[in-house]
Backbone of each chain as ProteinMPNN parsed JSONL, in Angstrom:
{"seq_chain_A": "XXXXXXXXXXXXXXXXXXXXXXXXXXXXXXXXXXXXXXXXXXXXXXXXXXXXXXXXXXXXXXXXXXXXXXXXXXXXXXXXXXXXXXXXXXXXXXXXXXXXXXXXXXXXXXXXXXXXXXXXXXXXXXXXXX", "coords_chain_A": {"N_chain_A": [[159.774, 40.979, 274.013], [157.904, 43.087, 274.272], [155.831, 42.337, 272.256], [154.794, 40.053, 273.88], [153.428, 41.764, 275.343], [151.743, 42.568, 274.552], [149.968, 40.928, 273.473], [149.16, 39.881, 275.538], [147.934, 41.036, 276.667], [145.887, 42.046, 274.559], [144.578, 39.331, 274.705], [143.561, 39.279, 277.628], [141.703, 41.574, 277.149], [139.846, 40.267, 275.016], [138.761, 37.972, 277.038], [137.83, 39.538, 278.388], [135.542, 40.846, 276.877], [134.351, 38.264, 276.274], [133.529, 37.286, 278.58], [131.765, 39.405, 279.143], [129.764, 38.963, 277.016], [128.883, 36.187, 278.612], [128.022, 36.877, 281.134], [125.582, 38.247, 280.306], [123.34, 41.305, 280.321], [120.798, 41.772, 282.65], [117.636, 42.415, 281.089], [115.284, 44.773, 281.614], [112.283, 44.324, 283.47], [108.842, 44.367, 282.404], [106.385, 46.701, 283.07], [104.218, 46.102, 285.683], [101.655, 46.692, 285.882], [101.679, 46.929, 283.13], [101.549, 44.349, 282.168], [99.993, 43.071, 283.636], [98.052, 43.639, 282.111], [98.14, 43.168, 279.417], [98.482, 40.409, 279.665], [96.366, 40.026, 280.257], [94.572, 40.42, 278.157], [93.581, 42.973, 277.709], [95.033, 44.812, 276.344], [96.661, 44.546, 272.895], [99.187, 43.445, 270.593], [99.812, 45.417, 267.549], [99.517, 45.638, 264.351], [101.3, 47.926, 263.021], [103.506, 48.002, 264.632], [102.864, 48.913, 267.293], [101.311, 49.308, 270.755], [97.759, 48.007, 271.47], [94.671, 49.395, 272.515], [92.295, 46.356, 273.232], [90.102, 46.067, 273.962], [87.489, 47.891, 275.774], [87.62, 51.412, 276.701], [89.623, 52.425, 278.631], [90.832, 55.411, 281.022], [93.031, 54.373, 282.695], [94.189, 52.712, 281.268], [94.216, 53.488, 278.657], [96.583, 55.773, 279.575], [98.438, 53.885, 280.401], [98.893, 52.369, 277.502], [99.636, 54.775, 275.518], [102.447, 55.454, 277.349], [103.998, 53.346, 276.507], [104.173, 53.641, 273.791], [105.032, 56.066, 273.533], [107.433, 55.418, 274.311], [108.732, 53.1, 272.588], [108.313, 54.611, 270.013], [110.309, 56.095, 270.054], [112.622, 54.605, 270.44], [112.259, 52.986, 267.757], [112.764, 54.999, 265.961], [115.129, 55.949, 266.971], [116.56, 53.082, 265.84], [115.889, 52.973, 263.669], [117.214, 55.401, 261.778], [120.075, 54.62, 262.602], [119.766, 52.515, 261.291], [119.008, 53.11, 258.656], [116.269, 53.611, 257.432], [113.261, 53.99, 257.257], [111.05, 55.439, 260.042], [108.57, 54.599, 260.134], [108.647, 51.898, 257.927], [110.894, 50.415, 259.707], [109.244, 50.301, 262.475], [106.975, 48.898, 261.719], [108.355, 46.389, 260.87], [109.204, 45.844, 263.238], [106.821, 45.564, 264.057], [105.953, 42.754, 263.357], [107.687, 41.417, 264.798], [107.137, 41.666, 267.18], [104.331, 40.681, 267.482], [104.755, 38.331, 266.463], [106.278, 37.369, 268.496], [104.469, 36.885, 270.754], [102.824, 35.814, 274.0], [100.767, 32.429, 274.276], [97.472, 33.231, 274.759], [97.562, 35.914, 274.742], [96.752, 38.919, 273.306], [96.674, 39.925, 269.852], [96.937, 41.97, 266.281], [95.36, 40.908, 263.275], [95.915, 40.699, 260.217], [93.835, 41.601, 258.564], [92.684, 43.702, 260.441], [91.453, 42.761, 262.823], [91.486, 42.192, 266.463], [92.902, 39.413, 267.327], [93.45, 36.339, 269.376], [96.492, 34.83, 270.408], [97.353, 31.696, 270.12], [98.697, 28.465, 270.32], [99.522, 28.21, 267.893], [101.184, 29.495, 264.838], [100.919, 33.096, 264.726], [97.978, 35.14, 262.88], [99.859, 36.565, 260.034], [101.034, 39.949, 258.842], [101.462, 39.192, 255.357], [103.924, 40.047, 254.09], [105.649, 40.323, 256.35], [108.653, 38.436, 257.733]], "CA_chain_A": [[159.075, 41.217, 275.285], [157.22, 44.397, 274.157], [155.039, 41.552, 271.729], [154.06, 39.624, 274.221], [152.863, 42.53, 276.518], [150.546, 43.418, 273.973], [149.51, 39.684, 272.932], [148.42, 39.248, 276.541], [146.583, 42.928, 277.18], [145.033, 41.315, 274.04], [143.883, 38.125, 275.191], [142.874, 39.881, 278.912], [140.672, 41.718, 276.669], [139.215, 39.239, 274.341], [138.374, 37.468, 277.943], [136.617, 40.36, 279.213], [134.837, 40.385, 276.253], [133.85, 36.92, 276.427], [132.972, 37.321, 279.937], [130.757, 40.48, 279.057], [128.853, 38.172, 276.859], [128.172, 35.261, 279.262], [127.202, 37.627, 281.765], [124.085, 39.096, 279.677], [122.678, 41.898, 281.442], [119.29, 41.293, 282.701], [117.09, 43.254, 280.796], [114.45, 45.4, 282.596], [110.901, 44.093, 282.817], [107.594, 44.687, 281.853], [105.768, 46.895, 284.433], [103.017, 45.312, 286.565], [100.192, 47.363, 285.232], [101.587, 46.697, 282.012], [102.464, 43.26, 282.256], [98.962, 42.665, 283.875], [97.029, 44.55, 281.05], [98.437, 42.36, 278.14], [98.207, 39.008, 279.723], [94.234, 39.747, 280.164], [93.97, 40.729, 276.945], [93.162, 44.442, 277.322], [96.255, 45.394, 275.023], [97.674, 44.047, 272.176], [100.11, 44.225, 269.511], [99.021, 46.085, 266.384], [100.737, 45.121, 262.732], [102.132, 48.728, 262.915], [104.567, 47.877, 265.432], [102.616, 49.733, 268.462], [100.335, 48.758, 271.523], [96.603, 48.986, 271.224], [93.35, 48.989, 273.141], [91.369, 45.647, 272.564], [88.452, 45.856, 274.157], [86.892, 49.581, 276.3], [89.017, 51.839, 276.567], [89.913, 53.6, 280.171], [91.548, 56.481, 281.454], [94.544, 54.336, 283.177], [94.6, 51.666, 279.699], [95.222, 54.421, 277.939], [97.898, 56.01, 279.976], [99.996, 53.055, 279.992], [99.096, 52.321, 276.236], [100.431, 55.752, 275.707], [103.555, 55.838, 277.97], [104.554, 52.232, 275.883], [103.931, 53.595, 272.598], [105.973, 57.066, 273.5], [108.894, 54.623, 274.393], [108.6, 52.576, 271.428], [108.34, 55.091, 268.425], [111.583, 56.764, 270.306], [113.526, 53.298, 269.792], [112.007, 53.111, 266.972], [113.276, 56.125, 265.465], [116.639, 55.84, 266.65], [117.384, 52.368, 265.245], [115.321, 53.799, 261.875], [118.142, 56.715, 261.765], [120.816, 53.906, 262.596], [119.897, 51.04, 259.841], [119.206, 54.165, 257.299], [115.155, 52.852, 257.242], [112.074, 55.041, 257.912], [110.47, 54.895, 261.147], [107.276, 53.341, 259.67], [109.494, 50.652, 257.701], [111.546, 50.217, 261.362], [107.788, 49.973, 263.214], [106.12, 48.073, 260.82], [109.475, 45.421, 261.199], [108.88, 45.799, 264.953], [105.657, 44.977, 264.75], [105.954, 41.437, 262.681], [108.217, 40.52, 265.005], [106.259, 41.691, 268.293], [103.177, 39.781, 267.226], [105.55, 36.475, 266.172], [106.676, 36.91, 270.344], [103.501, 37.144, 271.761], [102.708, 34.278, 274.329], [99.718, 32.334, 273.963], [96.378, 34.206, 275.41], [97.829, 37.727, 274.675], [96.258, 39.862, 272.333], [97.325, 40.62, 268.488], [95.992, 42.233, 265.612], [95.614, 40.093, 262.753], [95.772, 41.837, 258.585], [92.315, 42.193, 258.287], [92.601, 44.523, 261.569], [90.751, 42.292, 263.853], [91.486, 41.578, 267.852], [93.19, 37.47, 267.611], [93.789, 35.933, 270.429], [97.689, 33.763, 270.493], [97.537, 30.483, 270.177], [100.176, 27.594, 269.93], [99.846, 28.014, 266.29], [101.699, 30.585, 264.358], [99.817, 34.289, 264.46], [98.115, 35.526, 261.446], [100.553, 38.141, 260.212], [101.337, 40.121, 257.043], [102.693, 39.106, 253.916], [105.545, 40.864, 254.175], [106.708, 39.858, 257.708], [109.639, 37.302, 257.927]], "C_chain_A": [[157.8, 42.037, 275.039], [155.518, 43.309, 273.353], [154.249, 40.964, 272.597], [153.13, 40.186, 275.325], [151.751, 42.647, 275.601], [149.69, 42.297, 273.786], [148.911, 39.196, 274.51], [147.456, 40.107, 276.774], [145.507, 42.717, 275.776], [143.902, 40.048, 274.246], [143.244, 38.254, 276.332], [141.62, 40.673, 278.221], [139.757, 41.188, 276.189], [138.477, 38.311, 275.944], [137.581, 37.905, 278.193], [135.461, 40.629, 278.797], [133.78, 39.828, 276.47], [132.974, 36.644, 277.417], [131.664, 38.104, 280.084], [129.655, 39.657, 278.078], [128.091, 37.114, 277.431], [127.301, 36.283, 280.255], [125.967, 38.603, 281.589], [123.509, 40.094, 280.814], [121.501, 41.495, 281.339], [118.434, 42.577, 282.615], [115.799, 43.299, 281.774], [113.182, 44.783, 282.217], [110.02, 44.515, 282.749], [107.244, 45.845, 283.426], [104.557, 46.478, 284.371], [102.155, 45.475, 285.664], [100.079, 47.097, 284.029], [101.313, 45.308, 281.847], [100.92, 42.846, 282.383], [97.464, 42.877, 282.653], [97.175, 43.73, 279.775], [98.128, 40.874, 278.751], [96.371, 38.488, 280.322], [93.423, 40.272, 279.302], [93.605, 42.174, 276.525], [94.105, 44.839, 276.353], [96.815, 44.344, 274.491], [98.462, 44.522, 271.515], [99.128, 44.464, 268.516], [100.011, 45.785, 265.372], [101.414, 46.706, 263.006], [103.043, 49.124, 263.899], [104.749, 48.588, 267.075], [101.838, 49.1, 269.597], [98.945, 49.028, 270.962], [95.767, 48.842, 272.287], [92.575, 47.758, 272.926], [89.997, 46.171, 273.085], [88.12, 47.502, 274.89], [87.88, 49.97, 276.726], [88.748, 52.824, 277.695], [90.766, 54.438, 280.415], [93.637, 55.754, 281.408], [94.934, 53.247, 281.841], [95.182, 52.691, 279.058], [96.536, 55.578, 278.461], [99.021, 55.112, 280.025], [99.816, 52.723, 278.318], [100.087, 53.458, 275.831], [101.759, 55.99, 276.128], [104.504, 54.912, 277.281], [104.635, 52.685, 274.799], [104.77, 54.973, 272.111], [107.178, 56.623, 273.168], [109.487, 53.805, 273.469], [108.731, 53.398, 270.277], [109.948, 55.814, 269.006], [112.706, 56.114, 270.253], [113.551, 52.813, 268.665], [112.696, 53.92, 265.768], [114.562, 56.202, 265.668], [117.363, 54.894, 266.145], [116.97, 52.385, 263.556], [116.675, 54.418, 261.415], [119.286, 55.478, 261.765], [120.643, 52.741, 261.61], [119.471, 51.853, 258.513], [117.292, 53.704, 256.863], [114.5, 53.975, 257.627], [111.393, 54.458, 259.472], [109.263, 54.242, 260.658], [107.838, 51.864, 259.147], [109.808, 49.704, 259.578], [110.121, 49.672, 262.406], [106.835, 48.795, 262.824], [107.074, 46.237, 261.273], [108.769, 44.863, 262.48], [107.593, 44.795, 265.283], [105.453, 43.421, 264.602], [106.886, 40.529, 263.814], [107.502, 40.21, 266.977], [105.517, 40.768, 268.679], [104.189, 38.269, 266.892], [105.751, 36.033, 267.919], [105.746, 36.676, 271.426], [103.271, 35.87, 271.974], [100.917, 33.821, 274.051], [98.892, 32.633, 274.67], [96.578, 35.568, 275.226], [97.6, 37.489, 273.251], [96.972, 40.397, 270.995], [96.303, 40.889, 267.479], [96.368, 41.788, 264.196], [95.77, 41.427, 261.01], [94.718, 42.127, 258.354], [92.308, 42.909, 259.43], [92.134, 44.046, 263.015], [91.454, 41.685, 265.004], [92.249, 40.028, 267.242], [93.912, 37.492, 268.928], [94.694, 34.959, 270.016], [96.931, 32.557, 270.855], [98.933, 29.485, 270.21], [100.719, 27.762, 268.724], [100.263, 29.44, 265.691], [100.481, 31.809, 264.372], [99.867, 34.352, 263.224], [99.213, 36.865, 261.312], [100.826, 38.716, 258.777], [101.867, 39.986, 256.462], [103.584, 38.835, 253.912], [106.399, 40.271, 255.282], [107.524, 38.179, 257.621], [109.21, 36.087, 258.384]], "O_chain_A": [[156.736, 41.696, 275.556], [154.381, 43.498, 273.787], [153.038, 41.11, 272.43], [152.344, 39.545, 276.022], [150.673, 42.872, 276.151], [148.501, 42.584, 273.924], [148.241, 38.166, 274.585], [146.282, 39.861, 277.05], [144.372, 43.184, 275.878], [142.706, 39.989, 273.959], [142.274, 37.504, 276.443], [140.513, 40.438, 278.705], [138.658, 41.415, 276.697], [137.321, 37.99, 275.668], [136.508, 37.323, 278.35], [134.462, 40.731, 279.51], [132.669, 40.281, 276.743], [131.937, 35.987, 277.323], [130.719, 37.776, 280.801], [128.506, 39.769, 278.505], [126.932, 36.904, 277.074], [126.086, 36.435, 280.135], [125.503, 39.429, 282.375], [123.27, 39.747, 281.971], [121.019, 40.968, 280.336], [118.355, 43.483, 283.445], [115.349, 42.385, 282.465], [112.854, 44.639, 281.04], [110.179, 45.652, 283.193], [107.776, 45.732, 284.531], [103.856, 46.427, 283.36], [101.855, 44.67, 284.782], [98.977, 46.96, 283.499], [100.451, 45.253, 280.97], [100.436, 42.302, 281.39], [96.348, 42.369, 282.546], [96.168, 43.666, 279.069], [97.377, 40.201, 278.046], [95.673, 37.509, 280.584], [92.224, 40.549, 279.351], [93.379, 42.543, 275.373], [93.575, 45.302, 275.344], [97.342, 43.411, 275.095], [98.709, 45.728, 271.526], [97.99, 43.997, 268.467], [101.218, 45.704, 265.603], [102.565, 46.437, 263.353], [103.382, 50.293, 264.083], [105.735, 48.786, 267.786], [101.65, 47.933, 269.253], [98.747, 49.958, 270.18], [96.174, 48.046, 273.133], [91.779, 48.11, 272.056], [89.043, 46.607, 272.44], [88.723, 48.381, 274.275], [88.869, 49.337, 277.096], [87.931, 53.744, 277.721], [91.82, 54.137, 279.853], [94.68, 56.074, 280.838], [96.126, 53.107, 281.568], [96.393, 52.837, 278.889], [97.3, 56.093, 277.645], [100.201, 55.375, 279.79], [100.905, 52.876, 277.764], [101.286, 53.184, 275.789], [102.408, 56.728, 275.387], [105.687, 55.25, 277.249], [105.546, 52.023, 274.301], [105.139, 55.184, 270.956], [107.904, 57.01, 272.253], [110.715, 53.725, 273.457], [109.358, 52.843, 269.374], [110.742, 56.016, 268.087], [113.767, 56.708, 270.061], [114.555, 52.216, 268.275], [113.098, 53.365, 264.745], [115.283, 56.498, 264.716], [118.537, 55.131, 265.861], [117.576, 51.947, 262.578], [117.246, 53.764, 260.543], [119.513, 55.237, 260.579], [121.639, 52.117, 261.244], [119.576, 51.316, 257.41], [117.198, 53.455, 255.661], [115.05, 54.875, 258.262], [111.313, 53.288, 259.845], [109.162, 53.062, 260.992], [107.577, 50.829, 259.76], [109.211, 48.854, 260.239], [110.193, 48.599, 263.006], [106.167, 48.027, 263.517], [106.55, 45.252, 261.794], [108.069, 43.87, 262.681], [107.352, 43.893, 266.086], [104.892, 42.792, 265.5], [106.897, 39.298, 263.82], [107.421, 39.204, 267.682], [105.64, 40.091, 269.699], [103.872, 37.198, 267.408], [105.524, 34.957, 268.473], [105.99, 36.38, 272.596], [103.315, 34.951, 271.156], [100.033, 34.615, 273.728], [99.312, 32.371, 275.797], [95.709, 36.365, 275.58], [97.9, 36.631, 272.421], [97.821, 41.282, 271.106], [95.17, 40.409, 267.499], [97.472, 42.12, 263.766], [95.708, 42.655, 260.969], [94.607, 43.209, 257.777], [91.152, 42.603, 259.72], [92.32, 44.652, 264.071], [92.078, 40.656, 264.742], [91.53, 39.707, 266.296], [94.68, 38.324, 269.411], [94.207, 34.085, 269.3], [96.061, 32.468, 271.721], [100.075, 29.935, 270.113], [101.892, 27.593, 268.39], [99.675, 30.451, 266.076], [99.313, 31.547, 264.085], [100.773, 34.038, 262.453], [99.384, 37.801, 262.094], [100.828, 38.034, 257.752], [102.997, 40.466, 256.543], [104.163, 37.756, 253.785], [107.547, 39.84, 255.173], [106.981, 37.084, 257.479], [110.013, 35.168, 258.54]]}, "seq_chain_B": "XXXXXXXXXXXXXXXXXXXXXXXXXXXXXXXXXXXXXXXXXXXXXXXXXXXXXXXXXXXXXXXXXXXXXXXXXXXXXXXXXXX", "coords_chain_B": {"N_chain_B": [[54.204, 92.969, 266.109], [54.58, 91.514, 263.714], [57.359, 91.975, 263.092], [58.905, 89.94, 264.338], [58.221, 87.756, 263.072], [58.74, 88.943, 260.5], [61.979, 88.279, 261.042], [62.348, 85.817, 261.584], [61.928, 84.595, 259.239], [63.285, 85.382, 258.122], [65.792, 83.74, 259.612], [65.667, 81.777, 258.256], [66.474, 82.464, 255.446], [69.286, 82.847, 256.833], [70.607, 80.39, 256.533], [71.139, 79.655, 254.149], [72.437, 81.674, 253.526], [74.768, 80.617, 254.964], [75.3, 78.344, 253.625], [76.362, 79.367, 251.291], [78.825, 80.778, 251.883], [80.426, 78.98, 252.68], [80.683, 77.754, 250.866], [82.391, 79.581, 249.386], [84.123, 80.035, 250.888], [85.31, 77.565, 249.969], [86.38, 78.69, 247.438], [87.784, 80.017, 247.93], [90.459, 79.013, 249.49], [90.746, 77.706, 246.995], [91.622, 79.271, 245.48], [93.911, 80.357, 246.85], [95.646, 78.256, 246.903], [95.897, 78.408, 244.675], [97.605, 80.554, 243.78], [99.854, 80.322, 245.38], [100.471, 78.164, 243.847], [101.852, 79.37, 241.858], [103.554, 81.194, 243.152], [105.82, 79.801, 244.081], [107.943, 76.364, 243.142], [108.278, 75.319, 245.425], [105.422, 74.461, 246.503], [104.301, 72.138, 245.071], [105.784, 70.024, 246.257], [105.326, 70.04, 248.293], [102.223, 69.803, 248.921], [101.223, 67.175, 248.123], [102.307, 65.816, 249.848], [100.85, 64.673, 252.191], [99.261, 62.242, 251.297], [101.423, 60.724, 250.146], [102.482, 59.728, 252.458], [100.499, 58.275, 254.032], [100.769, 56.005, 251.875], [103.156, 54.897, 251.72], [102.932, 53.334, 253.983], [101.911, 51.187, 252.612], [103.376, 50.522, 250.884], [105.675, 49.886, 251.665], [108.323, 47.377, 251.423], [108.858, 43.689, 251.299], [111.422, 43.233, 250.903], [112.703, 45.063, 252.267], [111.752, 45.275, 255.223], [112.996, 42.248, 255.251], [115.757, 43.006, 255.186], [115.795, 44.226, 258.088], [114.653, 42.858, 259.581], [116.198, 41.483, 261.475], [117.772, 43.218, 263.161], [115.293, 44.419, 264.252], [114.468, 42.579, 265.829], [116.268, 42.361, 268.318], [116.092, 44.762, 268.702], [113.676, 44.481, 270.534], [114.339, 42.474, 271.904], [115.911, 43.79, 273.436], [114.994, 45.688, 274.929], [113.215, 44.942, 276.604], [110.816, 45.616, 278.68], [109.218, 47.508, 277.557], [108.087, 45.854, 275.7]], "CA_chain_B": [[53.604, 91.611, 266.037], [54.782, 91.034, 262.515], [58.589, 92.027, 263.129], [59.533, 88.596, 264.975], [57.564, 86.909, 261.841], [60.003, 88.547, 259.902], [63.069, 87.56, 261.873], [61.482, 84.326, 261.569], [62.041, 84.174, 257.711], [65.055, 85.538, 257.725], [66.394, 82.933, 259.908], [65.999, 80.428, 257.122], [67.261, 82.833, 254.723], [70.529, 82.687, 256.715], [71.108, 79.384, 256.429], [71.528, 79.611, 252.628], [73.689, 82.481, 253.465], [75.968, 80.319, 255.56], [76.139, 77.75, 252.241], [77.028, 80.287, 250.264], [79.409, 81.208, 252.525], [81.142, 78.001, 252.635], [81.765, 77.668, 248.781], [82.866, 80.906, 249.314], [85.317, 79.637, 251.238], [86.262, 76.892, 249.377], [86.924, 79.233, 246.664], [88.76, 81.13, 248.71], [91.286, 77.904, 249.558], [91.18, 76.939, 245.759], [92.78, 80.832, 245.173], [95.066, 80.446, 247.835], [96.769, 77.428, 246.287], [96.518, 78.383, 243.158], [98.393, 81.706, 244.166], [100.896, 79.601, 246.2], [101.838, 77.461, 243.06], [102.328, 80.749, 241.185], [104.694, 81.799, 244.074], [106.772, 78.762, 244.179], [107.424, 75.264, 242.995], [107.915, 74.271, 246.317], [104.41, 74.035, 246.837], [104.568, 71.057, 244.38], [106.368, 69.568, 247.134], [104.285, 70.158, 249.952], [100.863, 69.391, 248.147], [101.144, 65.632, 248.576], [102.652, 65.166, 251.372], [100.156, 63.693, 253.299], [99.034, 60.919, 250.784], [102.391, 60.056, 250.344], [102.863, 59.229, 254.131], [100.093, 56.956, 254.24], [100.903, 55.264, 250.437], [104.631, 54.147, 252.175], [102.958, 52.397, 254.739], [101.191, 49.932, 251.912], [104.717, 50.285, 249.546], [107.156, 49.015, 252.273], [108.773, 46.046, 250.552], [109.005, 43.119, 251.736], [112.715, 43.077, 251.347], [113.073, 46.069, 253.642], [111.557, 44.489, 256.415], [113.74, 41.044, 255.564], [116.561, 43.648, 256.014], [115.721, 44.902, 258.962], [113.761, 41.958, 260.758], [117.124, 41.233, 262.808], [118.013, 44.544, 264.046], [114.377, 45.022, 265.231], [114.277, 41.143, 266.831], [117.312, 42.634, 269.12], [115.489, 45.913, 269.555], [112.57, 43.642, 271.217], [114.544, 41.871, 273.263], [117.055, 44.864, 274.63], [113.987, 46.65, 275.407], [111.863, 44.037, 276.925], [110.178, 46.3, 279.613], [108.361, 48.31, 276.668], [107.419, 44.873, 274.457]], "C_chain_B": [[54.183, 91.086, 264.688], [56.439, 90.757, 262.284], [59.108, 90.67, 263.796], [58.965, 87.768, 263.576], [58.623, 86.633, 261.086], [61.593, 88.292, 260.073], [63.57, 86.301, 261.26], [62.258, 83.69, 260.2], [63.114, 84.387, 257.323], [66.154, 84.855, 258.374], [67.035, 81.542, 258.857], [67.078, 80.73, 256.014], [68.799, 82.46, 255.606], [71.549, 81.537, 256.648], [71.365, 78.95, 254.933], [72.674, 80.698, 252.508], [75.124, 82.131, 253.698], [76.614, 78.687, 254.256], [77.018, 78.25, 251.501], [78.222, 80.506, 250.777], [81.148, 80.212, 252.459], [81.506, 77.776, 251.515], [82.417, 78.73, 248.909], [84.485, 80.451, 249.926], [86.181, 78.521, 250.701], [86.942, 77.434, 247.92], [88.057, 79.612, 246.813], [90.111, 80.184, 248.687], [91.401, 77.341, 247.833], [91.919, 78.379, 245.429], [93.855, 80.93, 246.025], [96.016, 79.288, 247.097], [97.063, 77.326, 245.238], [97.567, 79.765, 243.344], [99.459, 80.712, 244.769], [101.736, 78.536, 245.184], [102.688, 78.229, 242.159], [103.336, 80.684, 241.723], [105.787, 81.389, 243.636], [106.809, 77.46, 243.62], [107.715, 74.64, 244.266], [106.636, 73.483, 247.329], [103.888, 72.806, 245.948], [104.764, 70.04, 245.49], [105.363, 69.072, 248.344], [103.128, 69.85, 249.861], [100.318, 67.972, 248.525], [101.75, 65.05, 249.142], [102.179, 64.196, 252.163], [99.699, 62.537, 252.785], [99.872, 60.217, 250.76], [103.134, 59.105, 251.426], [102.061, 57.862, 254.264], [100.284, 55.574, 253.233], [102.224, 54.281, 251.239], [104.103, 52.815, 253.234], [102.584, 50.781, 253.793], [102.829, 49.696, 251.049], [105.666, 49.736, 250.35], [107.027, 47.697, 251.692], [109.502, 45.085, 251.803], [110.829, 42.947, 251.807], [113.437, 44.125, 252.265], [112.925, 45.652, 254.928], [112.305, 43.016, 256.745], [114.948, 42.335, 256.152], [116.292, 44.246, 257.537], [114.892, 44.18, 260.227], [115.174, 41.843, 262.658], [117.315, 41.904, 263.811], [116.674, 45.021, 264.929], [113.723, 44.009, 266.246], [115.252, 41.804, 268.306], [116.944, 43.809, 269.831], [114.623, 45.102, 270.754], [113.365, 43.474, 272.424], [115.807, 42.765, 274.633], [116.132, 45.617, 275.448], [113.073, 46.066, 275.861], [110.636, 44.593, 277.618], [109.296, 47.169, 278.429], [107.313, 47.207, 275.275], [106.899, 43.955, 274.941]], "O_chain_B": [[54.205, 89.855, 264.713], [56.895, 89.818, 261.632], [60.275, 90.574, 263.414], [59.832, 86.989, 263.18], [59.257, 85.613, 260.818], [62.299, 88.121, 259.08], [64.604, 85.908, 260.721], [62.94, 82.668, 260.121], [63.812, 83.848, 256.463], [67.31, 85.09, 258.024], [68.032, 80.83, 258.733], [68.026, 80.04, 255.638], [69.534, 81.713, 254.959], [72.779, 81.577, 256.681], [71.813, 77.829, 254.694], [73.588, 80.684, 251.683], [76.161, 82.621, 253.252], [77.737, 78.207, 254.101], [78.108, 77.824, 251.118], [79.027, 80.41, 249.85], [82.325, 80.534, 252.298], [82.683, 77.6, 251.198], [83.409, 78.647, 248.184], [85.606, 80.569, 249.431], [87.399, 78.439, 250.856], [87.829, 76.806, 247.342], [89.068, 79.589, 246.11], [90.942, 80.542, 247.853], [92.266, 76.499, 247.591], [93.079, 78.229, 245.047], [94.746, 81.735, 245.753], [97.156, 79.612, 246.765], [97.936, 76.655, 244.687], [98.565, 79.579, 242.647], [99.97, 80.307, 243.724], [102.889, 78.124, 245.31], [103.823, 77.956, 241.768], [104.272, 80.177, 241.103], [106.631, 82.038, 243.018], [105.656, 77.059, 243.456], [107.459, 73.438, 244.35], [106.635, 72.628, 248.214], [102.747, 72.501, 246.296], [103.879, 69.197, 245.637], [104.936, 68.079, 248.934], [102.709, 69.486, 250.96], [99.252, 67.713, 249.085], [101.863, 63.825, 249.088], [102.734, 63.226, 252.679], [99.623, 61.613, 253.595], [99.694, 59.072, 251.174], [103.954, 58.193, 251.335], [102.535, 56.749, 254.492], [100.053, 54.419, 253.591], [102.149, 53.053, 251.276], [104.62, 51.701, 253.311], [102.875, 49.64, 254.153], [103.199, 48.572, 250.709], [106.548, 49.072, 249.805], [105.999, 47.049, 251.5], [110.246, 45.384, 252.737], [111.363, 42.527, 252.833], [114.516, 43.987, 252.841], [113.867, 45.651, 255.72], [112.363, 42.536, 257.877], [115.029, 42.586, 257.355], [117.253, 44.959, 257.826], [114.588, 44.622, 261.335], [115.128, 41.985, 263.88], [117.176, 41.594, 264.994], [116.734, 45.723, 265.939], [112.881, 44.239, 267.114], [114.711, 41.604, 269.394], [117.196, 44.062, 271.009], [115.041, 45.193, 271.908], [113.25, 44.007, 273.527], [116.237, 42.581, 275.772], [116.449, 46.12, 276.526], [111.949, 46.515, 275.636], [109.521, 44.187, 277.29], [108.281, 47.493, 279.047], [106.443, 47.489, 274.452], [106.348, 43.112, 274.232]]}, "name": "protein", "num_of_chains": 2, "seq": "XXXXXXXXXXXXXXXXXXXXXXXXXXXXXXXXXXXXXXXXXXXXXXXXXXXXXXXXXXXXXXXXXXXXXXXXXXXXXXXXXXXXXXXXXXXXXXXXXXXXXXXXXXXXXXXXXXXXXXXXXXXXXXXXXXXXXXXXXXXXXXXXXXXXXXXXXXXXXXXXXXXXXXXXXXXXXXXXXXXXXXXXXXXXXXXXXXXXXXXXXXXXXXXXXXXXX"}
């Protein structure tokens, strides 16, 4: 009896599980200002796994650059500390894979340092990146 | 009438004073760290610090970043609101 109490409080788990995977939480999105600022090119990604400025650089650009780039080296840093990696390693990662996600018309910065604008076609990216 | 003249001349002079001044000071900073390796060797340590920081960014290996591409694909997408 005692077996199959446990073999079901097993399988009720394994369900809930299961269940906790279909049900993906819905991750949080972009904010506006942000959201609006990258898809007109003012910010891109940078190879070192951060936001940047492309083009003049304003008061409120650089407050949300800034407030993204706080939030980032602090995720950064804790999955650094958790995969045993440096935060530059961890950032650098970040960034290869940032720039691989970016849609086409948003802003990345290519190995020679320069502004590219996404295309359909793979970004330039460094070397190193996967 | 002559005292502002020499003012005058001695303005220039002090601008050779304030050269001097400045080797002076970099003397000063080359005795300070040479006293400081005297002290300790952990000023060995601390010396090249800062080249070292930027050298890592060119030395990360490409197989660090294969390790670690996955875990920071998953960061991306848990954290979408910041990427």
């Amino acid at each position: 009896m005692n077996r199959y109490v446990i073999k079901a409080a097993l399988a009720g788990s394994a369900f809930a599980v299961a269940l906790g995977g279909v049900a993906a939480p819905a991750y949080a999105q972009r904010d506006p200002a942000y959201a609006a600022a990258r898809s007109s090119g003012q910010v891109g990604e940078k190879m070192d796994g951060y936001l940047g400025i492309v083009g003049s650089e304003s008061v409120e650009l650089r407050r949300i650059v800034n407030d993204i780039n706080i939030k980032r080296r602090a995720v950064y840093s804790e999955r650094a500390q958790a995969t045993n990696a440096t935060l530059e390693e961890y950032a650098l990662t970040a960034g290869c894979q940032a720039i691989l996600a970016t849609k086409p018309g948003e802003k990345y910065q290519a190995p020679d340092g320069s502004w590219q604008t996404r295309t359909s076609a793979a970004p330039m990216r460094d070397s190193r990146c996967p | 009438m002559r005292i502002p003249k020499l003012t005058g001349a001695i303005r220039h002079a002090n601008s050779f004073a304030m050269q001097e001044r400045e080797t002076g000071m970099g003397h000063r900073i080359l005795a300070v760290s040479i006293g400081s390796l005297v002290l300790g060797g952990c000023v060995t340590v601390e010396a090249p610090t800062e080249p070292i920081v930027i050298e890592l960014n060119v030395n990360i290996r490409q197989e660090v970043i294969y390790r670690l591409a996955e875990d920071a694909g998953n960061t991306i997408e848990e954290n979408a609101d910041i990427f």
